[in-house]
N, CA, C and O atoms as a CHARMM CRD file, in Angstrom:
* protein
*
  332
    1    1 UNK  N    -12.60900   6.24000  -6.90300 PROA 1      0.00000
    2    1 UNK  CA   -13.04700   6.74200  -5.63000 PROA 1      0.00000
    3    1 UNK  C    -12.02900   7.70400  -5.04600 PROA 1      0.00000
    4    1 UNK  O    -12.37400   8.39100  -4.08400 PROA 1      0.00000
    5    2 UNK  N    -10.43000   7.84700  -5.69400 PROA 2      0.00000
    6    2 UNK  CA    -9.34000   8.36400  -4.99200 PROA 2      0.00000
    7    2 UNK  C     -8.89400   8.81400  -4.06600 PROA 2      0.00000
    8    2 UNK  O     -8.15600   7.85900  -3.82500 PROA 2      0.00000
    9    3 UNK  N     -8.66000   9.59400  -3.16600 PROA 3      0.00000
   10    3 UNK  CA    -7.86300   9.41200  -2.25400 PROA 3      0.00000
   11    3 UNK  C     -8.75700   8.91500  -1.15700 PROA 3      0.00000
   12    3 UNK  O     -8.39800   7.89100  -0.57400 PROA 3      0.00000
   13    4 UNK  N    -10.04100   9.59100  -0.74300 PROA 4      0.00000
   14    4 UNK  CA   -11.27700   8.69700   0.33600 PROA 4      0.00000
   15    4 UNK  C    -11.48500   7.32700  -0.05200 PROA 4      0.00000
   16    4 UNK  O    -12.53200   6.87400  -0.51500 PROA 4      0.00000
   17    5 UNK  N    -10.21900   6.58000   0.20900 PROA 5      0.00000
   18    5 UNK  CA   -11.09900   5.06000  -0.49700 PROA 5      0.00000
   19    5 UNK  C    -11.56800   4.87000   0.66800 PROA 5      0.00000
   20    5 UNK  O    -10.93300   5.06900   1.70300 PROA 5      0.00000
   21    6 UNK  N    -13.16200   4.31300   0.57400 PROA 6      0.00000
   22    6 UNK  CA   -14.07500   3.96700   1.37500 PROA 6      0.00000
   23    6 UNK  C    -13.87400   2.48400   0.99500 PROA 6      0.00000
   24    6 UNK  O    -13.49100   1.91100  -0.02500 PROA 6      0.00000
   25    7 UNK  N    -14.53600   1.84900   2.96500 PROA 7      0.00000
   26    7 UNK  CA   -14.90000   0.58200   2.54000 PROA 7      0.00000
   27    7 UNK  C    -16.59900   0.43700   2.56900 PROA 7      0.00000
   28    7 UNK  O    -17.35300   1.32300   2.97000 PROA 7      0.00000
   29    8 UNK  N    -16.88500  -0.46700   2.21500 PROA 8      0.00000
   30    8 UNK  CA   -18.56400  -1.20200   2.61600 PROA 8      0.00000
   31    8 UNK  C    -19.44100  -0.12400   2.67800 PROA 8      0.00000
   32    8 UNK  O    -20.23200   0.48000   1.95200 PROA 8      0.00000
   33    9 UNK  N    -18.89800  -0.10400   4.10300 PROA 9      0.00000
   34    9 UNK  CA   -20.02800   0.88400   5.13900 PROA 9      0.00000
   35    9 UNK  C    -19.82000   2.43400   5.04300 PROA 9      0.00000
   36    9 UNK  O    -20.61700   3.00000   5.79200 PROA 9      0.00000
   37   10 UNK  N    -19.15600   3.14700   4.48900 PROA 10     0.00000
   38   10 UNK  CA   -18.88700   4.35500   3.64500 PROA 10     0.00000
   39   10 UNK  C    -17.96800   4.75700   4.65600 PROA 10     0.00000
   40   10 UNK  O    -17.76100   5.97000   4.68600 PROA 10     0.00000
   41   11 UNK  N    -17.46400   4.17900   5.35100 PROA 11     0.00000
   42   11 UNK  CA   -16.01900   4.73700   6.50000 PROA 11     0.00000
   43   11 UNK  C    -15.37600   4.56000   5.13500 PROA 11     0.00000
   44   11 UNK  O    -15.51700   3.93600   4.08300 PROA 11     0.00000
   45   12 UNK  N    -14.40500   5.66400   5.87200 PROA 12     0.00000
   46   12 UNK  CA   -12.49100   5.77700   5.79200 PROA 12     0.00000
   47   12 UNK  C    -12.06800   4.57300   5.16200 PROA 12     0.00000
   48   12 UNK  O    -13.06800   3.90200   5.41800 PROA 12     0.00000
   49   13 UNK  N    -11.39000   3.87300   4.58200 PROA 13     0.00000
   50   13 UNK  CA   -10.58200   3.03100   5.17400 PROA 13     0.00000
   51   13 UNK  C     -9.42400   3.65300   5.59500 PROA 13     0.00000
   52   13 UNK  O     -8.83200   4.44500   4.86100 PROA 13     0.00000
   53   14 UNK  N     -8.87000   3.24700   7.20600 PROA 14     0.00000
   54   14 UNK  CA    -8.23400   3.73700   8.25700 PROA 14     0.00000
   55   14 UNK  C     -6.84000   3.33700   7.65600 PROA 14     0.00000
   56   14 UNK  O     -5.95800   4.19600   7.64200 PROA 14     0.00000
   57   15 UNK  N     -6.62200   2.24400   7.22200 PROA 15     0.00000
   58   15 UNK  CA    -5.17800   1.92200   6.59400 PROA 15     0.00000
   59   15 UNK  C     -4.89300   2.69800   5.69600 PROA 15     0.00000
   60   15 UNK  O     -3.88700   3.35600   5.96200 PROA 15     0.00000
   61   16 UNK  N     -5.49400   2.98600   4.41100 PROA 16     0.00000
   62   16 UNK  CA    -5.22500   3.44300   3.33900 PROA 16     0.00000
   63   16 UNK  C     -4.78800   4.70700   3.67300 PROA 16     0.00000
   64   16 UNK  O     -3.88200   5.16700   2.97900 PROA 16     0.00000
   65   17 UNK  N     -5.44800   5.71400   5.03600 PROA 17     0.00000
   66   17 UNK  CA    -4.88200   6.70900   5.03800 PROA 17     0.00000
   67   17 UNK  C     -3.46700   6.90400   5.77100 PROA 17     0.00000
   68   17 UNK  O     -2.50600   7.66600   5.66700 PROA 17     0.00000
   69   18 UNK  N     -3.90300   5.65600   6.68200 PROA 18     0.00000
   70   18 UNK  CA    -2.25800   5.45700   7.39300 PROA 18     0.00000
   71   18 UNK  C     -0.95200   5.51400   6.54900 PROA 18     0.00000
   72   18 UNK  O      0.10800   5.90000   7.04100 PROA 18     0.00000
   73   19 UNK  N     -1.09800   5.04200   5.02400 PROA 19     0.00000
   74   19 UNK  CA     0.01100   4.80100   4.27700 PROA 19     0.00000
   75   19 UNK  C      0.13900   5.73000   3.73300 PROA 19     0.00000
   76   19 UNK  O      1.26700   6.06200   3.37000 PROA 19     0.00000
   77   20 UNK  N     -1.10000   6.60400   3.43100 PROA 20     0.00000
   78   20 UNK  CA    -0.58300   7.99300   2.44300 PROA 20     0.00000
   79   20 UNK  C     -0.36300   8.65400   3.75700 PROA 20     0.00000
   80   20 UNK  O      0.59700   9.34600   3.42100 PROA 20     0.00000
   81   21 UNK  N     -0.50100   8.86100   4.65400 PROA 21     0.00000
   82   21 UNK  CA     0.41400   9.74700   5.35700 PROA 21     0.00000
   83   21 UNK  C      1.74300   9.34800   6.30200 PROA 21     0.00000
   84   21 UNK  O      2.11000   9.94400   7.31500 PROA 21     0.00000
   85   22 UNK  N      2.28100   8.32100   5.76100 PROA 22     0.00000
   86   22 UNK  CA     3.70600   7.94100   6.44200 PROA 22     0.00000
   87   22 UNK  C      4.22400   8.72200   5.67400 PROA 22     0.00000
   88   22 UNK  O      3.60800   9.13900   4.69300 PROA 22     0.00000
   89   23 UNK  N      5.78400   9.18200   6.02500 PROA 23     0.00000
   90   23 UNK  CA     6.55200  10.27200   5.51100 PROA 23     0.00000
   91   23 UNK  C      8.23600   9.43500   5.62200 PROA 23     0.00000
   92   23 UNK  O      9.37800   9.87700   5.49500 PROA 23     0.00000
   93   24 UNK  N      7.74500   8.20900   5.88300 PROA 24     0.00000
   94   24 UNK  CA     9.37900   7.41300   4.89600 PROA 24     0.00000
   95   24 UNK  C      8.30300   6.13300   4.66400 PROA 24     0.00000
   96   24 UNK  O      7.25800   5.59600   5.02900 PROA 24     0.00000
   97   25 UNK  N      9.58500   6.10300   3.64100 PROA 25     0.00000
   98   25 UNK  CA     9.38500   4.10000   3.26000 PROA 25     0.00000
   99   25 UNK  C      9.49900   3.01600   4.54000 PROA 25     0.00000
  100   25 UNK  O      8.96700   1.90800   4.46900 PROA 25     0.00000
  101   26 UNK  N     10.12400   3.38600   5.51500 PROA 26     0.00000
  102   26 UNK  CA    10.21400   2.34400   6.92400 PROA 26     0.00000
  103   26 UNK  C      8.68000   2.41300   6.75000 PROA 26     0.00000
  104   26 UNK  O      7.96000   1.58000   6.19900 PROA 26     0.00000
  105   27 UNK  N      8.25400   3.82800   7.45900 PROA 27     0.00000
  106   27 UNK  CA     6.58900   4.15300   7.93100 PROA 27     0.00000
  107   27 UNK  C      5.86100   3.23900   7.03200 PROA 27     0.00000
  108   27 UNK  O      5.09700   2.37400   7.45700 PROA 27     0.00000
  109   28 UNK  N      6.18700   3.50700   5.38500 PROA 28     0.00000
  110   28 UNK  CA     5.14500   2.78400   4.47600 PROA 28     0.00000
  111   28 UNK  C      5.18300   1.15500   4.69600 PROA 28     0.00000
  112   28 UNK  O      4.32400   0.32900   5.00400 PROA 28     0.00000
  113   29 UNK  N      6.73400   1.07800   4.35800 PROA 29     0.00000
  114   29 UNK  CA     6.44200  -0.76400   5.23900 PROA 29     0.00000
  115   29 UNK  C      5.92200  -0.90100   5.84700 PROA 29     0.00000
  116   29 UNK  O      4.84000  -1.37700   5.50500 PROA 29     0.00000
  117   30 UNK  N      6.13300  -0.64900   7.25400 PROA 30     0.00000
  118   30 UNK  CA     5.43400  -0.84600   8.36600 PROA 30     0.00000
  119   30 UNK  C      3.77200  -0.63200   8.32100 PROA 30     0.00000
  120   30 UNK  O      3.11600  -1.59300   8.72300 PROA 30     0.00000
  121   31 UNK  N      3.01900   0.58500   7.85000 PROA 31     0.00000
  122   31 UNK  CA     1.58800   0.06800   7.58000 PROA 31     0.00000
  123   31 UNK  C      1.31200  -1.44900   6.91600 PROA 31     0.00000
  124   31 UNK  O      0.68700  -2.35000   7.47500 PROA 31     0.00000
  125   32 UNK  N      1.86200  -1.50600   5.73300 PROA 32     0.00000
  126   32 UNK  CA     1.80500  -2.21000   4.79500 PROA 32     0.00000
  127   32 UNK  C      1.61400  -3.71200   5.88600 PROA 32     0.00000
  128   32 UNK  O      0.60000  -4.41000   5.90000 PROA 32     0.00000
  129   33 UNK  N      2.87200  -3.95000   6.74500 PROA 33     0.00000
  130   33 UNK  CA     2.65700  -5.02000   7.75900 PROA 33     0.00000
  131   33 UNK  C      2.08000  -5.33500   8.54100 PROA 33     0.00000
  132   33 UNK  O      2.12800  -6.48700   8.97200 PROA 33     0.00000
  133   34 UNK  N      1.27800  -4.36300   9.03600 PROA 34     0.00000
  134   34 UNK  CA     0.22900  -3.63600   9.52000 PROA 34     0.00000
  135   34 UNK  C     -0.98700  -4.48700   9.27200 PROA 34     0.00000
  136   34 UNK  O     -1.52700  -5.34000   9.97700 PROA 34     0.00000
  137   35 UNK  N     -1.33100  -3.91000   7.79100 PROA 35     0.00000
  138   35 UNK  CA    -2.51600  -4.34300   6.90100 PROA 35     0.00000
  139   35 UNK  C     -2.38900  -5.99300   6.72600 PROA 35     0.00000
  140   35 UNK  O     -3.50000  -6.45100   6.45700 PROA 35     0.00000
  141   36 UNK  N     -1.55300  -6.82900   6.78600 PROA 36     0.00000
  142   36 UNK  CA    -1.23600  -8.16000   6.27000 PROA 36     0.00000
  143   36 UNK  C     -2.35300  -8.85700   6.22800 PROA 36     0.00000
  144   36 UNK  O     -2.68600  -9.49000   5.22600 PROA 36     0.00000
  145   37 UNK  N     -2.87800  -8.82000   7.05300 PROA 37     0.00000
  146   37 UNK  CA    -4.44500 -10.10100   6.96200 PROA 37     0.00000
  147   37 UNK  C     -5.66400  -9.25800   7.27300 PROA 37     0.00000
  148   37 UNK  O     -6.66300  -9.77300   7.77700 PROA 37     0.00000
  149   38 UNK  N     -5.60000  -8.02700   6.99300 PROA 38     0.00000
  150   38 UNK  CA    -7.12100  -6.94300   6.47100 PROA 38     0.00000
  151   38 UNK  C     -6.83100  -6.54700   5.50700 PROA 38     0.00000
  152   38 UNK  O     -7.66700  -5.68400   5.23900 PROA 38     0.00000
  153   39 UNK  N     -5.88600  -6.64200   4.47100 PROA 39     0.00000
  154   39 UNK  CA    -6.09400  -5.77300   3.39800 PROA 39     0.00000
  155   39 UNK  C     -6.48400  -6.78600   2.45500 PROA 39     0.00000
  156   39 UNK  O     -6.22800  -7.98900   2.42200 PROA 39     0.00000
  157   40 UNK  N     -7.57200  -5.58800   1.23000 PROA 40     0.00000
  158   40 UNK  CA    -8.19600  -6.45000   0.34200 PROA 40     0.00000
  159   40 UNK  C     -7.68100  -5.49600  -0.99300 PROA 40     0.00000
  160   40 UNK  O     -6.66100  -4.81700  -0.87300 PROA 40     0.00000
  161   41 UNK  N     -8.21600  -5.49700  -1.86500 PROA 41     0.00000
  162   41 UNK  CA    -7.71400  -5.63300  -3.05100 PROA 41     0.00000
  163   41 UNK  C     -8.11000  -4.13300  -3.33600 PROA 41     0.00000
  164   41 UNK  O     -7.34600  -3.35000  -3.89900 PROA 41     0.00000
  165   42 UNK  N     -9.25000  -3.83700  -2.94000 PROA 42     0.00000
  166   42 UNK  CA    -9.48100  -2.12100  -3.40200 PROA 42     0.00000
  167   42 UNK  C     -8.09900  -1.57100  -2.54800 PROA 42     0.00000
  168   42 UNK  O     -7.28200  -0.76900  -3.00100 PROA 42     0.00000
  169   43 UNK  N     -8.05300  -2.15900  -1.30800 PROA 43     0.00000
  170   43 UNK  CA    -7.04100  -0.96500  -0.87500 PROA 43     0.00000
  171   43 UNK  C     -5.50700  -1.02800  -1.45100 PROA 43     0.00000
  172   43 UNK  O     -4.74100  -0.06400  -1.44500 PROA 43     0.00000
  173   44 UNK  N     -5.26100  -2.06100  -1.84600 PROA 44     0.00000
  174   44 UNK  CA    -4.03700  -2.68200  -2.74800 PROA 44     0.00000
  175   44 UNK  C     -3.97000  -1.82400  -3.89700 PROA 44     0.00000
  176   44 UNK  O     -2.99100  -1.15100  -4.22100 PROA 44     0.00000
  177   45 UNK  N     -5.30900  -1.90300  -4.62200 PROA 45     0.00000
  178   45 UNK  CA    -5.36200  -1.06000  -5.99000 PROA 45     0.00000
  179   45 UNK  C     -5.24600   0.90800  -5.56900 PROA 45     0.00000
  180   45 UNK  O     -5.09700   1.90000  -6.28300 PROA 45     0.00000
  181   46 UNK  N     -5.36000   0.76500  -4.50500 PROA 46     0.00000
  182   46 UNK  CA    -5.53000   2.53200  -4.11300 PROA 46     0.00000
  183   46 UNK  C     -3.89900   2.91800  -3.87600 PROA 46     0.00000
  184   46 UNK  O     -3.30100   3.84300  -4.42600 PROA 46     0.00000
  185   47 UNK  N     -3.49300   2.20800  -3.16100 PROA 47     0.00000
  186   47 UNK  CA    -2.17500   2.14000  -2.85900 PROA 47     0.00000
  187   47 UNK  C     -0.90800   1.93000  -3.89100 PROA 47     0.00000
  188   47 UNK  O      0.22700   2.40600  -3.87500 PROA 47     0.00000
  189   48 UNK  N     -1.39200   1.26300  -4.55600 PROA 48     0.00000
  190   48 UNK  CA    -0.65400   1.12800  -6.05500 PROA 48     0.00000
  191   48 UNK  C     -0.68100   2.48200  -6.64700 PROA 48     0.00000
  192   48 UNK  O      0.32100   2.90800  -7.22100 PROA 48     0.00000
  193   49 UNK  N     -1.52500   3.03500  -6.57000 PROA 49     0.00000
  194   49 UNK  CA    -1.92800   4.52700  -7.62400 PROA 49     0.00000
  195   49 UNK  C     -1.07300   5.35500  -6.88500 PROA 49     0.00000
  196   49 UNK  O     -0.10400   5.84800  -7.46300 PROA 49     0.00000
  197   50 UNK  N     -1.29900   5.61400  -5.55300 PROA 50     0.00000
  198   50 UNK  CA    -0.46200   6.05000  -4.81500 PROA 50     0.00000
  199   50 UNK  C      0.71800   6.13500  -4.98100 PROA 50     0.00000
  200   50 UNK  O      1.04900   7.31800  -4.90200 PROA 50     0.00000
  201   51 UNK  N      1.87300   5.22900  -5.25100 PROA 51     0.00000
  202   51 UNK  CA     3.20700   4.87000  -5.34700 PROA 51     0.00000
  203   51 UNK  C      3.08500   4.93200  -7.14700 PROA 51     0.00000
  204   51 UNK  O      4.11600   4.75600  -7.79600 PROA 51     0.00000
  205   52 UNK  N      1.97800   5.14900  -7.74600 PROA 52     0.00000
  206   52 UNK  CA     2.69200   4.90900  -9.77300 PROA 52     0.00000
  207   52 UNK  C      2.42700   3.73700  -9.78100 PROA 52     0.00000
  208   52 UNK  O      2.70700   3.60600 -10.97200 PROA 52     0.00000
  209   53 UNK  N      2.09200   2.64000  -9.45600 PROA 53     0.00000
  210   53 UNK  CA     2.60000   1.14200 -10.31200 PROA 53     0.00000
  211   53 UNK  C      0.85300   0.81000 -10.09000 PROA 53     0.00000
  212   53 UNK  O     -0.16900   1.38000  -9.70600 PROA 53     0.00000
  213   54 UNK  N      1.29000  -0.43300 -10.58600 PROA 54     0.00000
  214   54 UNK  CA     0.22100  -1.38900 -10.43200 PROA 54     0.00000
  215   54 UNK  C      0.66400  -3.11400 -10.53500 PROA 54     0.00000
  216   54 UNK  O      1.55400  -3.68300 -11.16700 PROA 54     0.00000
  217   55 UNK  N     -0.24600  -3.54600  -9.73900 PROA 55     0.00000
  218   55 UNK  CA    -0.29100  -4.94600  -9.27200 PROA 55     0.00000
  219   55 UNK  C     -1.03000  -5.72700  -9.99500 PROA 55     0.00000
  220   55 UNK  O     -2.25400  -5.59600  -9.96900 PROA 55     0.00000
  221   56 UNK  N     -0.49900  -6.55600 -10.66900 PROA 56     0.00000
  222   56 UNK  CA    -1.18000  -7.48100 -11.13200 PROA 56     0.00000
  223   56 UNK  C     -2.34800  -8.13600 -10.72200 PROA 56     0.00000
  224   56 UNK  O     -2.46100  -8.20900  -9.49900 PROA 56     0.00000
  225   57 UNK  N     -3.43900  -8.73800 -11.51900 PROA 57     0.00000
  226   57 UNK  CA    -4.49700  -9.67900 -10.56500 PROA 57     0.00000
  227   57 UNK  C     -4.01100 -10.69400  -9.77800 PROA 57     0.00000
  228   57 UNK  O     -2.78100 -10.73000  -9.75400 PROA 57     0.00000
  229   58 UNK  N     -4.54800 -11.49100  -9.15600 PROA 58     0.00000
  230   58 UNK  CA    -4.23100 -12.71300  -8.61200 PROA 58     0.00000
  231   58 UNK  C     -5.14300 -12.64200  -7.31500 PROA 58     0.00000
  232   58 UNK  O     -6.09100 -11.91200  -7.02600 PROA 58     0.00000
  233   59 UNK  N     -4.46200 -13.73900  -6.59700 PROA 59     0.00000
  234   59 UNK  CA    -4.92500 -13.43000  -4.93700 PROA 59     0.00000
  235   59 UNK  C     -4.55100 -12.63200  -4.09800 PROA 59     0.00000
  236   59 UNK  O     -3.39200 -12.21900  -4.13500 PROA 59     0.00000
  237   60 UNK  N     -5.33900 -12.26000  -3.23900 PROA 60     0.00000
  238   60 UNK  CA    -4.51200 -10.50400  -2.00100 PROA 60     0.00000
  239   60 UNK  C     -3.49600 -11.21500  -1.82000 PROA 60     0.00000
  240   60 UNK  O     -2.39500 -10.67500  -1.92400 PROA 60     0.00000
  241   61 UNK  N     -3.57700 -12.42800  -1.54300 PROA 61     0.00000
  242   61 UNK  CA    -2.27300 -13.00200  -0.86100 PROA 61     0.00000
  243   61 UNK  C     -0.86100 -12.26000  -1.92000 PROA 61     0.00000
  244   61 UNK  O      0.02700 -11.43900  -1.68900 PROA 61     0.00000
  245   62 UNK  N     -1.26600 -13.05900  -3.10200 PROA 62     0.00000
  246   62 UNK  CA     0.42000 -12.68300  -4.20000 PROA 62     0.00000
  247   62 UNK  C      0.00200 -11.12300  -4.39100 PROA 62     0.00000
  248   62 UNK  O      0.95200 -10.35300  -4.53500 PROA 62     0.00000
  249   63 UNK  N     -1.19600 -10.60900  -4.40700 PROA 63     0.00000
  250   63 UNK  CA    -1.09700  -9.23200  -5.06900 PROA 63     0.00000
  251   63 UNK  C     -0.19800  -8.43300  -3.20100 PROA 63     0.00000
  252   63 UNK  O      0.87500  -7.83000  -3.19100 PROA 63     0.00000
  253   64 UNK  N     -0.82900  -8.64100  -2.28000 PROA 64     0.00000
  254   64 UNK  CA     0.34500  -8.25700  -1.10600 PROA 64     0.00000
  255   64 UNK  C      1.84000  -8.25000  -0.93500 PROA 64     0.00000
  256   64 UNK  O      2.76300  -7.54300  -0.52900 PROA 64     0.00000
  257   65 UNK  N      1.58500  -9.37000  -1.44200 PROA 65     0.00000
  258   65 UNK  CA     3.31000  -9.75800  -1.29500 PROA 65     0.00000
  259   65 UNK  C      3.89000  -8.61700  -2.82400 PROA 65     0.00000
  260   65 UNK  O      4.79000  -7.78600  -2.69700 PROA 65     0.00000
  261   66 UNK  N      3.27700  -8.81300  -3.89600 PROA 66     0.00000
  262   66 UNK  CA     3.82100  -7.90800  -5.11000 PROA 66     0.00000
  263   66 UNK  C      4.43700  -6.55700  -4.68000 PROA 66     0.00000
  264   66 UNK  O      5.49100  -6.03500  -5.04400 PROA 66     0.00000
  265   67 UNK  N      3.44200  -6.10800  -3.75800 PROA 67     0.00000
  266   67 UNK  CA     3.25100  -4.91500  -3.60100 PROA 67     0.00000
  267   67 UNK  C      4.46600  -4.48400  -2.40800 PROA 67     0.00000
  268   67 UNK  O      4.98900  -3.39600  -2.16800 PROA 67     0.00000
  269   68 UNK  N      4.61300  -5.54100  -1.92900 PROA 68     0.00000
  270   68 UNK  CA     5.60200  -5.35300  -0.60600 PROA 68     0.00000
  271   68 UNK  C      7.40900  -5.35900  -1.49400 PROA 68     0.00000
  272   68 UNK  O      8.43900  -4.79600  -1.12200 PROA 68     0.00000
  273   69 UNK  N      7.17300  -6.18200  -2.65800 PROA 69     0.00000
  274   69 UNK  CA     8.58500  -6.53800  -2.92900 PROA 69     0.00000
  275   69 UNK  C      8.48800  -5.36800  -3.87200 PROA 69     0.00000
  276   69 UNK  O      9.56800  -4.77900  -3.90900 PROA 69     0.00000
  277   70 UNK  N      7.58800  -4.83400  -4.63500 PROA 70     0.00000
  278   70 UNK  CA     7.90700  -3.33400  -4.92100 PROA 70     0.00000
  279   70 UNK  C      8.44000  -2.54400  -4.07400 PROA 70     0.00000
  280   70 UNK  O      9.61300  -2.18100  -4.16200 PROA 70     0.00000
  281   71 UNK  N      7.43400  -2.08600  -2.90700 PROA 71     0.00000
  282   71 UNK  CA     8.00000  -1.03900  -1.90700 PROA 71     0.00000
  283   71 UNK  C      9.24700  -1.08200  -1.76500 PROA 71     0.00000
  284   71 UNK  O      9.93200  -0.14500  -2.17500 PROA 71     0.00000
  285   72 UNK  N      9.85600  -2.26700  -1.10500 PROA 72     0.00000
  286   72 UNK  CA    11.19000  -2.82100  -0.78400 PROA 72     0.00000
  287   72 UNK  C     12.37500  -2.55000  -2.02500 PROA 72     0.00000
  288   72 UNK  O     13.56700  -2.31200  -1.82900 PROA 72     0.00000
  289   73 UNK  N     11.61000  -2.67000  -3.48300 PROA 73     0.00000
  290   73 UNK  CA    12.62200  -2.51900  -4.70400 PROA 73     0.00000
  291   73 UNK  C     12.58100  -0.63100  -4.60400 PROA 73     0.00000
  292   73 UNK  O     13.52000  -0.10000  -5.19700 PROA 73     0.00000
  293   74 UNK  N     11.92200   0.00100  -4.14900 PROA 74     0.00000
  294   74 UNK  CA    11.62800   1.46200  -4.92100 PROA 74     0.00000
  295   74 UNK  C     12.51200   1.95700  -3.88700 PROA 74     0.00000
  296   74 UNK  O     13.21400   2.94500  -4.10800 PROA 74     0.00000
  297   75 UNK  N     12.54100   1.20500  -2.50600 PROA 75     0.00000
  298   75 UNK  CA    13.32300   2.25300  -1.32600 PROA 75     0.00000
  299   75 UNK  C     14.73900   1.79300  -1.80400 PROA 75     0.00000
  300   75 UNK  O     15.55700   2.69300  -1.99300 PROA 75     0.00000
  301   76 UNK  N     15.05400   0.74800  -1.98000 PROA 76     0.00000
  302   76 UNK  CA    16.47000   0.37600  -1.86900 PROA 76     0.00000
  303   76 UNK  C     17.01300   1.52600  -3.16100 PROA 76     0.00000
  304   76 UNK  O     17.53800   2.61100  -2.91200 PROA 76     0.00000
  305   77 UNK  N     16.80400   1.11000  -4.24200 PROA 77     0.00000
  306   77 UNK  CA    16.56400   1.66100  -5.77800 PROA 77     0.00000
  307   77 UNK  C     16.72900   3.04400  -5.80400 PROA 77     0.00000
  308   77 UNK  O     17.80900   3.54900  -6.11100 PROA 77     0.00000
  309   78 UNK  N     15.55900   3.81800  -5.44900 PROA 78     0.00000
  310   78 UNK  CA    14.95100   5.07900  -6.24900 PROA 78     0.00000
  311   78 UNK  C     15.45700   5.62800  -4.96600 PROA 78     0.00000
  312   78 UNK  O     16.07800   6.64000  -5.29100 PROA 78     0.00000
  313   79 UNK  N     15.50600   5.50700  -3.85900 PROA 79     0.00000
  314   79 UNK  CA    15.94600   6.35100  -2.58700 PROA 79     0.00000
  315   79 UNK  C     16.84900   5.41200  -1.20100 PROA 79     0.00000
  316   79 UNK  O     16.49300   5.13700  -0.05600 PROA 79     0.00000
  317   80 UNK  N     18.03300   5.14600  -1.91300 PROA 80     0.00000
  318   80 UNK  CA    18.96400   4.40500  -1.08100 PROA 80     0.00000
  319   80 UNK  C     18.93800   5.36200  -0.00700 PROA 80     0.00000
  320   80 UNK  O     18.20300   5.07200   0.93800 PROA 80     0.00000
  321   81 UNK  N     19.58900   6.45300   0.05200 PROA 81     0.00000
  322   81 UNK  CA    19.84700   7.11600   1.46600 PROA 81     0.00000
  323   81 UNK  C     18.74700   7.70800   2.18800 PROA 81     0.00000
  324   81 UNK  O     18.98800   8.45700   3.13500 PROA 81     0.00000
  325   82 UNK  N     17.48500   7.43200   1.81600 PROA 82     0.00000
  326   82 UNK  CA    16.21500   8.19400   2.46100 PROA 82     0.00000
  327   82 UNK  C     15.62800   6.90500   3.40600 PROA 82     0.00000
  328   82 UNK  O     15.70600   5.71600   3.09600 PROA 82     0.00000
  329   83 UNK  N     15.35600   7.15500   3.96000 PROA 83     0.00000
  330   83 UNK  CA    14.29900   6.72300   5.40900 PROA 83     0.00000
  331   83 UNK  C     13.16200   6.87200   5.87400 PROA 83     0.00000
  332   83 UNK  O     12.86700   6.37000   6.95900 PROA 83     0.00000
């Protein structure tokens, strides 16, 4: 579906675009915390593509959290001095 990931009802989903347009990793956390108890798994899988990786199956619950302790590994990691 790429970058318009739609939900259901053929809207936006409003998060998904919130995260592709943050312009640091704080911003991307922060959606991400945002999303905690609305996000479902398409938008998990959109967001993954987004950043390169991918999340394993499981429940939103562990596939959320995966996805958070990535973010958290890629900022510290791949861009210590960026914000």
């Amino acid at each position: 579906m790429g970058i318009e990931e739609q939900t259901g009802e053929g809207e936006v989903n409003e998060g998904l675009l919130e995260f592709l347009d943050a312009e640091t990793f704080d911003e991307r956390l922060e959606v991400l915390r945002k999303l905690r108890n609305s996000i479902d798994d398409r938008t998990i899988d959109a967001i993954a593509v987004a950043i390169d990786t991918q999340i394993p199956d499981g429940s939103v619950d562990d596939r959320y959290d995966k996805l958070m302790e990535h973010m958290k590994m890629k900022k510290k990691y791949e861009y210590p001095g960026r914000r």
